[in-house]
N, C-alpha and C positions, 0 to 999 in steps of 0.2 A: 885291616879294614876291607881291601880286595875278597877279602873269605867269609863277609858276613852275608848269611845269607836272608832272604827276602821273608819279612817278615808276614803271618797269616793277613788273609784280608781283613778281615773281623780286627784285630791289631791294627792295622795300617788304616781301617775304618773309625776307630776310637782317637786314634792322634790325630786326623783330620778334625774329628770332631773337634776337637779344641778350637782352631780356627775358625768351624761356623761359629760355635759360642762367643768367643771373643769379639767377632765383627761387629757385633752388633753394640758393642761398646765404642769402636772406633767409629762406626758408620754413625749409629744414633745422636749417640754423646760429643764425638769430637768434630765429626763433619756435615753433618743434615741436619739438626735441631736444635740442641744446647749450645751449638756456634753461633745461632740468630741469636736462641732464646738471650744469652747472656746480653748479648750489647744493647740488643733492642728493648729487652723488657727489663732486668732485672740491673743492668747499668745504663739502660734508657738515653743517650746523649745527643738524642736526634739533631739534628737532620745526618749528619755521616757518620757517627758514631764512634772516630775518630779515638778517643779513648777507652770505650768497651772493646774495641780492636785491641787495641794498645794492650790493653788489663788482661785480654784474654792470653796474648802472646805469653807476655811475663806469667801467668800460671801455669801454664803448659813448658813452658822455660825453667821452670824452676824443678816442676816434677822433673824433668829430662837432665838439671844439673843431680839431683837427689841418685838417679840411676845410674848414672855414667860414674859417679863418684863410688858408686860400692857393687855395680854390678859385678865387675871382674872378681873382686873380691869374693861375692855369694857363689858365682860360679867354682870358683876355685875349690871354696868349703864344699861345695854341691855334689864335687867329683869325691875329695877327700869318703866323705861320710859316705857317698852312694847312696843318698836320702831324694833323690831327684823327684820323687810323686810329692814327699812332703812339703818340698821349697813351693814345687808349681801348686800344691794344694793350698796353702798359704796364700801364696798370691792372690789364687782366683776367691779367700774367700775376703782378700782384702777389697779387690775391686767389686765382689759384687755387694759388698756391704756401703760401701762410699757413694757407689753409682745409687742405689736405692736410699741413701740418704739426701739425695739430691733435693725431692720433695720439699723437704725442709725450708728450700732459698725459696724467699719471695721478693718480689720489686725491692731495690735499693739495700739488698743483704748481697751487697759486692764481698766482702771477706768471706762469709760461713761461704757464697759460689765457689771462690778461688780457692779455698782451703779442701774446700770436698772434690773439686778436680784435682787440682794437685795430688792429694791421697787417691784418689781412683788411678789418675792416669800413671802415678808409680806401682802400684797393684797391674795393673795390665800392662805395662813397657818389662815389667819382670816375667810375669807370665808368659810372653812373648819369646822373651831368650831361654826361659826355663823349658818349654817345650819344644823349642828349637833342637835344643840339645839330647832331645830321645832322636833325632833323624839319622846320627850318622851307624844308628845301631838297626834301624829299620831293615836294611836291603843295603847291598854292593852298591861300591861310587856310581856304579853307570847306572844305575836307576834311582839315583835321588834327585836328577829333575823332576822325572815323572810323579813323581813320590811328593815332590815339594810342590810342584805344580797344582796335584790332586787333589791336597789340602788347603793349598791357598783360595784354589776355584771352587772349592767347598763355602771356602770362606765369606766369600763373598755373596756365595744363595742364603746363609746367616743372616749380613748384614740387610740381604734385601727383604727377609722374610720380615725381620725386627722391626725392621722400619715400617714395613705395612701397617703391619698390627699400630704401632705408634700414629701411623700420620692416620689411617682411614677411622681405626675404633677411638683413639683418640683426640683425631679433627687436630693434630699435631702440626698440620701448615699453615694455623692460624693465629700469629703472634699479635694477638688482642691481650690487653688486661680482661676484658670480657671471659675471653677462653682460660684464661692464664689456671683456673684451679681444674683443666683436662694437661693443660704441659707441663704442670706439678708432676703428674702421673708419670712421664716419661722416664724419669731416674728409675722408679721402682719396678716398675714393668720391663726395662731396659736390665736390670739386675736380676730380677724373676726368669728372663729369658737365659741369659748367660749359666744363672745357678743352676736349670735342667737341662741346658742342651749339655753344658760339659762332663754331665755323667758318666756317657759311654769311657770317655778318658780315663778315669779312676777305675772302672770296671776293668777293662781291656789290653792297656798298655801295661807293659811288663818295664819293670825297673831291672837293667840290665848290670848295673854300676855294681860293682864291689865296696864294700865299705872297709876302711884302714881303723885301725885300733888307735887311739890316741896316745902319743909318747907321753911318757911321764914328765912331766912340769911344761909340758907345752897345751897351749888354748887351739882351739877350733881357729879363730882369728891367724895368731901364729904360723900356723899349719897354710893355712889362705894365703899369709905376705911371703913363706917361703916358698911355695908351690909358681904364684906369679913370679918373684925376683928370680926363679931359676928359666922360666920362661921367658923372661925378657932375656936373658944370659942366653940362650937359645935364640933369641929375635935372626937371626942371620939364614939358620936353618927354613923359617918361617915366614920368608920375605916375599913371597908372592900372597901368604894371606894377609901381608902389613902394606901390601898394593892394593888388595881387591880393599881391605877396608878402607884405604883412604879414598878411594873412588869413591867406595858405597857412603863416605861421610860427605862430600860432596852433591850425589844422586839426593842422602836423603835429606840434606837440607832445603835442597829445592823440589821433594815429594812430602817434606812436614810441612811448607806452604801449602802446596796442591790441596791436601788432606784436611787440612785448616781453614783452610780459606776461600776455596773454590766456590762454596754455594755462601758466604760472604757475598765473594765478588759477583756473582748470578742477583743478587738480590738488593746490592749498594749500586753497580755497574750498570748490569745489560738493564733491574729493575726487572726481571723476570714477573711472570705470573706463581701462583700456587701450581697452578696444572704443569706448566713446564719445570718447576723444581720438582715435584715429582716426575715428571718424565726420563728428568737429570738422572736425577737417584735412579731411576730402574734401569735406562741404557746402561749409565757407568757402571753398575753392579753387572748388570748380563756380559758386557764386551769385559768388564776385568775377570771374571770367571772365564769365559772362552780366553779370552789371551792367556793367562795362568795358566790352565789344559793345554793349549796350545803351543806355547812357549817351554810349557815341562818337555811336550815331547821334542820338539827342537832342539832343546837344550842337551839330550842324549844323544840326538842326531849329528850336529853341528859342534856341538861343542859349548861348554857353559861360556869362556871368555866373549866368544863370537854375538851368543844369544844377550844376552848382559849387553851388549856393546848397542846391539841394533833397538833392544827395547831405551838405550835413553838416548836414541838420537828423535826415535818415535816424542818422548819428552820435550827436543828442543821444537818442533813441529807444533809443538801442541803449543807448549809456551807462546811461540808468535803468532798462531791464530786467536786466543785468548786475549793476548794484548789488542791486536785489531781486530778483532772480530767486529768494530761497530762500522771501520772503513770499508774493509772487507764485503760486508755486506754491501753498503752503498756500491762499491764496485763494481759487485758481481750484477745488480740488479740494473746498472744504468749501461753494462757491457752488453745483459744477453736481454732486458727488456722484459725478465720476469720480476716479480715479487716476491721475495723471499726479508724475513724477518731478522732481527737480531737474533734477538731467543731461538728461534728454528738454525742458525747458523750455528749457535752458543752450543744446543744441543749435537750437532753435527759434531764439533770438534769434543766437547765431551766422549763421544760413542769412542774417540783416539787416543782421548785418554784413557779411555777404561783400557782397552790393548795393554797400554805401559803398569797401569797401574797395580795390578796384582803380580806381573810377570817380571819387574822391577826386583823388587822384592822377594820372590820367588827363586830368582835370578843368581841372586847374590847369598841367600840361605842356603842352597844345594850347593855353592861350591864351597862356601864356607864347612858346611858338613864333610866335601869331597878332602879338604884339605886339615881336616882338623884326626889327630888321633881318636879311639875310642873313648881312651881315659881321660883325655883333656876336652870333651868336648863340651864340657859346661864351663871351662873356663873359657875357651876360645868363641862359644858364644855370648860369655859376658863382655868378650871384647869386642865383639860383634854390636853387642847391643849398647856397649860404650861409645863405639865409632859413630851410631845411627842417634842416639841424645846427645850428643855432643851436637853433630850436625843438626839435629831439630832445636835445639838451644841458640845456636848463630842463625839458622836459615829463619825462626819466626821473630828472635829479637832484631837481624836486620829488615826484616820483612815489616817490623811494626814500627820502627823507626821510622825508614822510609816511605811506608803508608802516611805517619803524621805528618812530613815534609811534604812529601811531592803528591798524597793521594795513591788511593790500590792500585787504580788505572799503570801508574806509570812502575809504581812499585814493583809489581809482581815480576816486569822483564825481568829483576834479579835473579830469576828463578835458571831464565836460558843462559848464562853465566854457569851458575853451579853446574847445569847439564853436561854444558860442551867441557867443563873442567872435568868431570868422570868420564867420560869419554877418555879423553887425552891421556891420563892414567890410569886407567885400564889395559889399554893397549900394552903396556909392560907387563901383565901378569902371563907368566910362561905355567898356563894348567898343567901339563905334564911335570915339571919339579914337583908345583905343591901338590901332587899325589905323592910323588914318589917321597916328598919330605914328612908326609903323614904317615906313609908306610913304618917310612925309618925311625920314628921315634912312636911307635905303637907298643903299648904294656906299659910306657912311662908314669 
């Protein structure tokens, strides 16, 4: 893996693209629009919405038990066969066909909702590890922050572009039954977007994988349970990447809150305007793009452990101004005698969360890449992407439990919990092994 060398730009330009494309399914669909849309219009349970929360959780839960449960496995086969553009081709054209069928839901079509998220967001949580796994073929260890960073902060100029078109040609901030047959539109447009930006991907990116012959009386399956059981039989060699993931399953249960729920709480909580949820959405996308760049190049500088460590302390910061952002306020204005608002504060700590929020992620993909062989590297991102729906499986089902008890307000502190807990266990991952244990079982 030390000898591969840096991939063209035009290449390393096309696998970026995949992340603008993709964002705009995460931005649009899971976190700025279809997270009101559902509770508010289409499960409707005003005044707090309490069960569209609820409902929302558990589908977004279920796709994440769906992934976690065969992703390793697809990865496994993914390596075997050397088919890695097919598996990701598959993917994107399940999520962009589900997303585009969204259309379809109108008021009080809670199942056909849950059923076409669920099938979208397993189409794009695969997509996600499936082209995770072209990174560690890109360029040498010491340049897949930059490399992951470049992509991610790609990603995010995606989600912000999508979103535009959605909320401005759209009128997409305005969750009226009135409007309701312009936020139909959102699915298909939200799909239209993803199915042209990811072209350059299929164009550009080269499938490096070697493909194996299949034994005689053995299945593609087969081939998948012995390939993982020899890897877990290995687990010992591999124990700084079975550190960094349990960290990254802890970070990501409380960033599938974040993701889920943040312009929720912007709109049940602080009661934002339209103008400052769009504000939201634009800060957060700009500061997660510079942080991701940002953070890439750190992360070659300093070191991925170090970087990783500081982006989720940034997390726990953020978490405690979130929760009081409404004292907070009052505080500052009765201390220094200005006036300053919820929402203008709300927006303030968002701009810190953008920082963590692409770089997070970012964060823990480059080292995952730094520590994975070439040939196993679609397996070790399905367990990657095992580790991260697993965590968004706990972090939003307790997150929506304890919404129904205590309300989001108090809810959401669960979040600075998970945080200081990645933390804590990250601090064990010695990066120098897991190179050197990626070295040592490279060609396997």
């Amino acid at each position: 893996m030390s000898q591969t060398s840096r991939a063209s730009f035009r290449e390393l330009f096309g696998w970026a693209m995949f992340d603008f494309a993709n964002s705009s399914y995460t931005t649009v669909i899971i976190t700025v629009v279809f997270s009101i849309l559902f509770p508010r219009i289409i499960v409707g349970d005003a005044p707090d919405f309490r069960m569209g929360n609820l409902l929302w959780s558990i589908a977004l839960s279920i796709s994440y038990l769906v992934v976690l449960a065969s992703s390793p496995l697809l990865g496994a086969i993914m390596d075997f066969t050397g088919a890695k553009k097919k598996f990701l081709f598959a993917s994107y054209l399940l999520t962009v066909l589900s997303t585009a069928s969204l259309y379809f839901v109108k008021p009080g079509y809670i199942v056909l909702g849950m059923i076409l998220l669920i099938i979208s967001n397993i189409g794009f949580s695969y997509g996600e590890a499936f082209i995770a796994s072209f990174l560690p073929g890109l360029g040498p260890a010491k340049d897949l922050g930059k490399i992951s960073g470049y992509a991610w902060g790609l990603g995010y100029f995606g989600g912000l572009a999508s979103t535009a078109i959605v909320i401005f040609w759209l009128d997409a901030g305005v969750y009226t039954l009135e409007n309701f047959n312009n936020l139909r539109l959102v699915g298909p447009v939200t799909g239209l977007f993803f199915l042209l930006a990811a072209i350059p991907t299929f164009l550009w990116v080269k499938n490096r994988s070697t493909p194996h012959s299949l034994p005689h009386g053995e299945s593609l399956f087969s081939i998948g349970f012995k390939r993982l059981r020899k890897t877990f039989a290995e687990i010992r060699d591999f124990r700084d990447l079975v550190i960094l993931l349990v960290s990254f399953f802890f970070a990501y249960a409380g960033l599938s809150i974040v993701i889920s729920f943040t312009f929720i709480y912007g709109d049940q909580i602080v009661e934002w305007s339209a103008m400052t949820q769009t504000l939201m959405f634009v800060i957060t996308q700009i500061t997660a793009a510079c942080g991701a760049f940002l953070f890439g190049y750190i992360q070659d500088r300093w070191g991925a452990k170090r970087t990783f460590i500081i982006t989720l302390m940034l997390w726990f910061v953020t978490i405690i101004l979130i929760y009081g952002v409404i004292e907070i306020t009052h505080f500052i204005n009765a201390l220094s005698g200005i006036s300053i608002t919820t929402e203008q504060l709300f927006l303030v700590t968002g701009s810190i969360a953008g920082l963590g929020l692409g770089s997070t992620q970012s964060a823990c993909r480059a080292m995952v890449g730094m520590f994975s062989p070439g040939t196993k590297a679609g397996e070790f991102f399905g367990l990657w992407s095992f580790s991260n729906r697993l965590a968004g499986i706990m972090g939003l089902l307790i997150l929506g439990i304890l919404q129904n008890l205590f309300g989001l307000r108090n809810a959401i502190l669960v979040c600075s919990i998970f945080f200081m807990a990645a933390v804590i266990i990250a601090l064990f991952v010695n990066e120098v092994r897991g190179r050197e244990m990626a070295l040592k079982h490279a060609g396997e």
